[in-house]
C-alpha positions as a Markdown table, in Angstrom:
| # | Residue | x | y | z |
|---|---|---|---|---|
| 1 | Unk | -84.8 | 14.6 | -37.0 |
| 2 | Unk | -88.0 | 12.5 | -36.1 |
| 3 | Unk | -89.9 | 13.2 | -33.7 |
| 4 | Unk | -90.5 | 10.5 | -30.9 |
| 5 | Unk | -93.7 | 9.7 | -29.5 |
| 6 | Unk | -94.6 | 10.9 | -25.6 |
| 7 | Unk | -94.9 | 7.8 | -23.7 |
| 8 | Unk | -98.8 | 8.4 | -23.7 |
| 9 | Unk | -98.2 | 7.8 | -27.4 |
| 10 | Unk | -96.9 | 4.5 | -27.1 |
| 11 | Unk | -98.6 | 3.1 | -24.2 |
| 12 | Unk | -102.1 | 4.2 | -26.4 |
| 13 | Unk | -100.6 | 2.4 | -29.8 |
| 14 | Unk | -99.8 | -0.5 | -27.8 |
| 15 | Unk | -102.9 | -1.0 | -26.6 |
| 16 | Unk | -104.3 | -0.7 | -29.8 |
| 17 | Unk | -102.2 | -3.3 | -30.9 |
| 18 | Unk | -103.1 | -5.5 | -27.9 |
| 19 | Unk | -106.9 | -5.1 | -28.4 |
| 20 | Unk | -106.9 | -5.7 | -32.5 |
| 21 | Unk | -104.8 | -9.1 | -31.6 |
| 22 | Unk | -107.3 | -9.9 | -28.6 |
| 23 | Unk | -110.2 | -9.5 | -30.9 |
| 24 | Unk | -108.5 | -11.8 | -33.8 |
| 25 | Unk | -107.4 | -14.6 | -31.3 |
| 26 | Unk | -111.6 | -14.8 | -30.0 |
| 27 | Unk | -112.6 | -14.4 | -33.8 |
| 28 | Unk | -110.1 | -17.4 | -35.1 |
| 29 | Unk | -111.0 | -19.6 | -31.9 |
| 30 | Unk | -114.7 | -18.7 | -33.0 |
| 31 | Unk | -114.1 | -20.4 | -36.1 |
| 32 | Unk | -112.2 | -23.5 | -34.8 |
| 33 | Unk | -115.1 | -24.5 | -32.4 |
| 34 | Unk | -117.2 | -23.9 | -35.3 |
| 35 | Unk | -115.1 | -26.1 | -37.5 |
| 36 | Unk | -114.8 | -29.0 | -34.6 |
| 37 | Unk | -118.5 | -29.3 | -35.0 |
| 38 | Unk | -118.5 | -29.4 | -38.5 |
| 39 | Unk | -115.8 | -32.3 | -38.5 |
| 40 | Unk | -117.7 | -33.6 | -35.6 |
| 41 | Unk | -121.1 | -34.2 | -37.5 |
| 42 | Unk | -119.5 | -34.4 | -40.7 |
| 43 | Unk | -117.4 | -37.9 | -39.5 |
| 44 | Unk | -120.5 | -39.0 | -37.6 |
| 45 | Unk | -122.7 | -39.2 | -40.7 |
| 46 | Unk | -120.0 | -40.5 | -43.0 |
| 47 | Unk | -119.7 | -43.4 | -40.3 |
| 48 | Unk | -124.0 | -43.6 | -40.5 |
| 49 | Unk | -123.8 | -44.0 | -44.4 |
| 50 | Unk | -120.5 | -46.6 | -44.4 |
| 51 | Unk | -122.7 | -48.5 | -42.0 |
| 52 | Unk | -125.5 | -48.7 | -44.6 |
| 53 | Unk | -123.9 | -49.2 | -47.4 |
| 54 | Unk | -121.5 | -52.4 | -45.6 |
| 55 | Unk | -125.4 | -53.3 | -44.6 |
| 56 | Unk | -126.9 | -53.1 | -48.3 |
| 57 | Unk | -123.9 | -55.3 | -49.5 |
| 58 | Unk | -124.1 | -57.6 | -47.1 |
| 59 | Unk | -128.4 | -57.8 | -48.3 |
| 60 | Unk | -126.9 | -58.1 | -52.2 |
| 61 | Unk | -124.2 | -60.8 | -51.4 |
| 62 | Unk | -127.5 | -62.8 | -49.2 |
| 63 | Unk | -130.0 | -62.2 | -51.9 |
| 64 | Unk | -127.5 | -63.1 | -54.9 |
| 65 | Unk | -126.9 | -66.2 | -52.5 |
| 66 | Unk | -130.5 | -67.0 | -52.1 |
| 67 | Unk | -131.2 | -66.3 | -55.4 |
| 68 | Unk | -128.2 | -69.0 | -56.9 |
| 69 | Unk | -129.0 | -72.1 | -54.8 |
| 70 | Unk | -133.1 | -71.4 | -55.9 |
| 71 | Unk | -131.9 | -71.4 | -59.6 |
| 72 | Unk | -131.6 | -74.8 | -61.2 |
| 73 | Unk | -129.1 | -76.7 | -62.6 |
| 74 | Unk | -130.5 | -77.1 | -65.9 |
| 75 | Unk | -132.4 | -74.1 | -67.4 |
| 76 | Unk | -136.0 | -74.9 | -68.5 |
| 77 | Unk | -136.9 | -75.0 | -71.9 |
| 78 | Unk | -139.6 | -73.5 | -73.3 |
| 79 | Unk | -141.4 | -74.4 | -76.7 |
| 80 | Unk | -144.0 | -72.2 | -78.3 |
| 81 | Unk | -145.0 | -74.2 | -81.0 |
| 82 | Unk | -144.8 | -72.6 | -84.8 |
């Protein structure tokens, strides 16, 4: 027959229980807070770099622009006599 535990026993085991679960919950909501941040800064500078990058294009697409209606219709020809 098994022996069952004095009430002592099971209040003590329970606690232990209650304690190791405590100490889990503050340790997981540790590393969510942590994590938040991490998404926090990480969406904030992918936002900064799409900004630049939509800026650069927007330069490319003006400068290709600029550079087309400065071009001439006819290309020059150039003779280096022989």
């Amino acid at each position: 027959m098994a022996k069952v535990p004095s009430g002592a026993r099971k209040v003590r085991k329970i606690r232990v229980s209650r304690d190791g679960w405590k100490e889990r919950a503050a340790k997981k909501q540790e590393q969510i807070k942590r994590l938040r941040g991490t998404v926090r800064d990480l969406t904030a500078s992918r936002n900064r770099w799409k900004t630049r990058a939509n800026e650069l294009e927007q330069q490319v697409e003006a400068l290709q622009q600029a550079n087309t209606s400065t071009s001439c219709a006819f290309p020059a020809l150039f003779f280096f006599g022989g």
